[in-house]
C-alpha positions in Angstrom: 192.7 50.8 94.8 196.7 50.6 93.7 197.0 48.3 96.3 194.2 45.9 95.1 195.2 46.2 91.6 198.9 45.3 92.4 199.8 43.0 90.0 197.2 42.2 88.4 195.9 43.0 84.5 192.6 45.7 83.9 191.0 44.2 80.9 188.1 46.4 80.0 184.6 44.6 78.7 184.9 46.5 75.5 188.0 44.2 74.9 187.2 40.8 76.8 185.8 38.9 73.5 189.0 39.8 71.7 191.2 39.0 74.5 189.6 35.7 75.3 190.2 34.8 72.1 194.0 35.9 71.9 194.9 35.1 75.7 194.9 32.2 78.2 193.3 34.4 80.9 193.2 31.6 83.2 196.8 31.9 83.2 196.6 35.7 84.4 195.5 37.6 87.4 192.9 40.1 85.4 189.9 42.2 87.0 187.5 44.4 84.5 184.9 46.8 85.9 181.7 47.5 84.2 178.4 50.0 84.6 175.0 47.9 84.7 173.3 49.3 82.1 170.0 47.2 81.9 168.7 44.9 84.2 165.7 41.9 82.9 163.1 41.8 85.7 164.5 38.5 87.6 163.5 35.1 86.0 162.8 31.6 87.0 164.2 28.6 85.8 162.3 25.1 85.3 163.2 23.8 88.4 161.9 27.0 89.9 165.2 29.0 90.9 165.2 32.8 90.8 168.2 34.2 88.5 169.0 38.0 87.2 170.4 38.8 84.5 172.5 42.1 83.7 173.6 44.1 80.6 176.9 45.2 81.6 179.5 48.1 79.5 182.7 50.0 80.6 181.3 53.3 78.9 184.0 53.2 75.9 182.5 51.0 73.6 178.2 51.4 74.1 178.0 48.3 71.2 179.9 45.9 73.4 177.9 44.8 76.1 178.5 41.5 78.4 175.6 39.7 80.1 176.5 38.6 83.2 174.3 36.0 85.0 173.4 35.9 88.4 172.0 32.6 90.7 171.7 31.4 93.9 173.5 33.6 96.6 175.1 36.2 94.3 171.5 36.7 93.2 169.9 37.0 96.5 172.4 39.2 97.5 172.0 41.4 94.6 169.7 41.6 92.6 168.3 44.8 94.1 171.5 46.8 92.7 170.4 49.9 91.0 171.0 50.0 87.2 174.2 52.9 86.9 176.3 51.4 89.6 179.6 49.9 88.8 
């Protein structure tokens, strides 16, 4: 794990929407983790492709959740992850 994290900046969820807003993170090489807490049964869209969608949290803040979005081949390859796992 050091060696993959060489370098680069842990932002944790609780604190992305503050540090999007204060920080060019395109700028930086950042990583976050998170714990899917709820997962919406998958969905489709208009045009009839499937898509998840996840409630995701890092555990220190349980009020600040991001939803992350899943389509195409991320989905497919996904969407069966359990709810718990980070």
């Amino acid at each position: 794990m050091d060696r993959k994290m060489a370098n680069r900046k842990l932002i944790r969820l609780s604190q992305l929407k503050s540090k999007l807003a204060a920080e060019n993170l395109e700028e930086i090489d950042w990583v976050t983790f998170g714990v899917i807490l709820k997962k919406v049964t998958p969905q489709s869209t208009n045009n009839g492709r499937t898509f998840s969608i996840w409630r995701l949290n890092d555990l220190r803040d349980l009020n600040q959740c991001v939803s992350l979005f899943l389509f195409g081949d991320v989905h497919k390859k996904h969407w069966k992850t359990d709810q718990g796992t980070v």
